[in-house]
MITOR-895062 format. One record per residue: x, y, z of N, C-alpha, C, O in turn. Coordinates in steps of 0.2 Angstrom, whole numbers, padded with zeros to 4 digits, always signed. Layout:
! MITOR-895062
XYZXYZXYZXYZ;...
//
This chain:
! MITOR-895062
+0004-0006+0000+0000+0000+0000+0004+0006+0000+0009+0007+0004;+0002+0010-0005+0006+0018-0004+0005+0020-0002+0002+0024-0006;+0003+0022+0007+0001+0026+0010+0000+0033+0009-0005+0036+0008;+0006+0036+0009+0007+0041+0005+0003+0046+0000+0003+0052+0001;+0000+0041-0007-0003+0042-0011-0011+0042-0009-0016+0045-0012;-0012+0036-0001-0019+0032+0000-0022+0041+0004-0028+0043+0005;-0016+0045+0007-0018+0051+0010-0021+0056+0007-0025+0059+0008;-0016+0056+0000-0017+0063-0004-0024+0061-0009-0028+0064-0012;-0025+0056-0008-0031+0056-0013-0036+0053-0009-0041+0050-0012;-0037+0055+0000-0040+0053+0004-0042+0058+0010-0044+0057+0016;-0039+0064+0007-0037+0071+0010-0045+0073+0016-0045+0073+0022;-0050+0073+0011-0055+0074+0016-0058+0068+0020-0060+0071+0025;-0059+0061+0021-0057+0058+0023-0053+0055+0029-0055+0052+0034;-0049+0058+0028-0041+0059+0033-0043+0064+0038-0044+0064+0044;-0045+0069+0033-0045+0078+0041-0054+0076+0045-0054+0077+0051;-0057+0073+0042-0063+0072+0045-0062+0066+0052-0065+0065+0057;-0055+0062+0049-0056+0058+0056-0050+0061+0060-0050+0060+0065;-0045+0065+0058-0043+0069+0061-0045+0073+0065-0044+0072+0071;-0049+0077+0063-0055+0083+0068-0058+0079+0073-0061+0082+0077;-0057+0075+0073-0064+0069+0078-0057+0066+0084-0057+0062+0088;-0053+0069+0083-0047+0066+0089-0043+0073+0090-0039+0074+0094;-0046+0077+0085-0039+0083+0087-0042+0091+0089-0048+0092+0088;-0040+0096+0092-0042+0102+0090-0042+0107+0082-0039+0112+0082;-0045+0105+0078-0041+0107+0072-0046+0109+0067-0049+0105+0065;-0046+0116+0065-0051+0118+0060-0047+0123+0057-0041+0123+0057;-0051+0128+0054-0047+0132+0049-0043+0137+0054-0045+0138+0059;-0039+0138+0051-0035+0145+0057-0030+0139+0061-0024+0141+0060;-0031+0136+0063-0029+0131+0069-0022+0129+0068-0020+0128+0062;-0018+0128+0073-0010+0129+0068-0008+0119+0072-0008+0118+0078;-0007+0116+0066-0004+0109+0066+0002+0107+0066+0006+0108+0062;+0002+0104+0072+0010+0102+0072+0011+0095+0070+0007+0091+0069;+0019+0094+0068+0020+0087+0064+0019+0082+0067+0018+0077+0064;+0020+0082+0076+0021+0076+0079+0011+0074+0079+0009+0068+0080;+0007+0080+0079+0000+0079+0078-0001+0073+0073-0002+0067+0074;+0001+0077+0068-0001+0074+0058+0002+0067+0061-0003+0063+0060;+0007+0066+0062+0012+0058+0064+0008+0052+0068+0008+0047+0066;+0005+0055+0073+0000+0050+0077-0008+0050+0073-0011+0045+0072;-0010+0057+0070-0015+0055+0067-0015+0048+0061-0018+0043+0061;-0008+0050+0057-0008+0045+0050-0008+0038+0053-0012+0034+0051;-0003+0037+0060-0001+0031+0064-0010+0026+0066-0012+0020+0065;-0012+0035+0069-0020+0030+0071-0024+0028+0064-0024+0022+0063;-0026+0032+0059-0029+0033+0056-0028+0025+0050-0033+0022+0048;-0022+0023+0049-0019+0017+0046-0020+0011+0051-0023+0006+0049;-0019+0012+0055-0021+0005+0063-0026+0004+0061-0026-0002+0060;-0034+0010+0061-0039+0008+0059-0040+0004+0053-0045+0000+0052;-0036+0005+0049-0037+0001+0043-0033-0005+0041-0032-0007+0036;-0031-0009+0047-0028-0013+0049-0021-0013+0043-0020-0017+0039;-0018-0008+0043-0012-0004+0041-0008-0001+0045-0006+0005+0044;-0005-0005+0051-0001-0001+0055+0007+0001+0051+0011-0001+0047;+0006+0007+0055+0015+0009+0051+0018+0010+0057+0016+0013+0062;+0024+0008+0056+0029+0012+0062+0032+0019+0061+0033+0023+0057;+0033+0018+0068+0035+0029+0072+0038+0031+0065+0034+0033+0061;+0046+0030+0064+0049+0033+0060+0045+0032+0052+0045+0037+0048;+0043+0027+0049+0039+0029+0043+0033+0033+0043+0031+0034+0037;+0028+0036+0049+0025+0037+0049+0026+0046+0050+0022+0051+0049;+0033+0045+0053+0036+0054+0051+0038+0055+0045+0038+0061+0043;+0042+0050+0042+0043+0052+0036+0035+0054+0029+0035+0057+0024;+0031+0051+0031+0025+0051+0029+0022+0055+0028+0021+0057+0023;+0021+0059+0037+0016+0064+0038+0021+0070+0034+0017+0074+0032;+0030+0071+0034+0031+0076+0033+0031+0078+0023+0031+0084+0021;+0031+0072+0020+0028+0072+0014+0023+0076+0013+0023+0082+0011;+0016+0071+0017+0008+0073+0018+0010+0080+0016+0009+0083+0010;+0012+0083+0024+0013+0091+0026+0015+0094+0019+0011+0098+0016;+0022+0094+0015+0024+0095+0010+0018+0096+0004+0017+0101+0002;+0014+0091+0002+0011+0092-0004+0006+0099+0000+0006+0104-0003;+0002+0098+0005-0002+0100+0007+0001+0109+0008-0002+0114+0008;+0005+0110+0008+0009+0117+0008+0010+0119+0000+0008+0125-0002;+0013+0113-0005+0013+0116-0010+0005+0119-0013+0004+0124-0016;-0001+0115-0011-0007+0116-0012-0011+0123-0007-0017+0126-0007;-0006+0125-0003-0007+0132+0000-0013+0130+0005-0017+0134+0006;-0015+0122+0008-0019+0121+0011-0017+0121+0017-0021+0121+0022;-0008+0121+0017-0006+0123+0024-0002+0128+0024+0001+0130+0019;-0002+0131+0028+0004+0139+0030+0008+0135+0035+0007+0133+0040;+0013+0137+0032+0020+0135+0037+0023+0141+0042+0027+0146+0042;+0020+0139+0045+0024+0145+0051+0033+0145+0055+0036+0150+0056;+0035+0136+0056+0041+0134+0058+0042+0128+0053+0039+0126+0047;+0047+0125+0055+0048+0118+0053+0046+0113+0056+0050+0108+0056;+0042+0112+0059+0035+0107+0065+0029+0111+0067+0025+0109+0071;+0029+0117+0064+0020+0119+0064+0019+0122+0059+0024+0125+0055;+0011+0123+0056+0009+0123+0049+0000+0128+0053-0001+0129+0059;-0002+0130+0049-0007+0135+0050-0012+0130+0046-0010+0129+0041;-0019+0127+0047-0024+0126+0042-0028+0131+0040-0031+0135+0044;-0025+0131+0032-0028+0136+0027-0035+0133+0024-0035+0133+0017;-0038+0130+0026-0045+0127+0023-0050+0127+0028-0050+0130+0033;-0055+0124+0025-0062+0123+0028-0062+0116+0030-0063+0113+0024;-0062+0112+0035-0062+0104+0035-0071+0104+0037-0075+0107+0041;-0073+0101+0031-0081+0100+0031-0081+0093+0034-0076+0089+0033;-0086+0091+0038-0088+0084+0040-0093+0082+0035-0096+0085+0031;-0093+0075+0037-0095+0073+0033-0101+0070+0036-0099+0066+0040;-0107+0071+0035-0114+0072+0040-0117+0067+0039-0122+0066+0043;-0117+0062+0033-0119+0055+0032-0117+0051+0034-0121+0046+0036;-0110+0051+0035-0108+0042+0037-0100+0047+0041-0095+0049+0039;-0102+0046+0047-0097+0051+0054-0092+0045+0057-0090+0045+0062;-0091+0040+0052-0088+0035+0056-0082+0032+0049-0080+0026+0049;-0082+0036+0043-0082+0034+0037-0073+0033+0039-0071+0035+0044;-0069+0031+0036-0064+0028+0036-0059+0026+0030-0053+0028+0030;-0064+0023+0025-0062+0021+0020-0057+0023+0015-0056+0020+0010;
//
């Protein structure tokens, strides 16, 4: 599985179960070691565990594409600004997939 790619094209998916364990909406500033445990949990559910260190090299891609897309603002080099709207998803609150 390329995790990696299973994020970027799983973006809303991801920040929906993300929001549901973190403090984190527009404005909200994200740190890497957050993004690192969410990918960690988020793959576990999907009976996809990753380990610590591939799961920092992951999240710190994730983070990368998500800056080139202006959907984070980098403030340091372990905190990021969410420049989006993370909409829930009001049909299925438990969706994963």
């Amino acid at each position: 599985m390329n995790y990696l790619q299973h994020l970027k094209e799983n973006e809303r998916i991801f920040f929906n179960f993300m929001k549901r364990n973190y403090p984190l909406y527009e404005q909200s500033n994200l740190f890497l070691r957050d993004m690192q445990y969410a990918i960690m949990s988020y793959f576990e559910l999907k009976e996809k565990p990753l380990k610590y260190e591939m799961a920092e090299e992951i999240a710190k891609e994730f983070i990368k594409s998500l800056v080139k897309k202006n959907k984070l603002l980098e403030l340091n080099n372990k905190t990021w600004k969410v420049n989006f709207i993370i909409e829930s998803n009001k049909h299925n609150n438990t969706e994963v997939a």
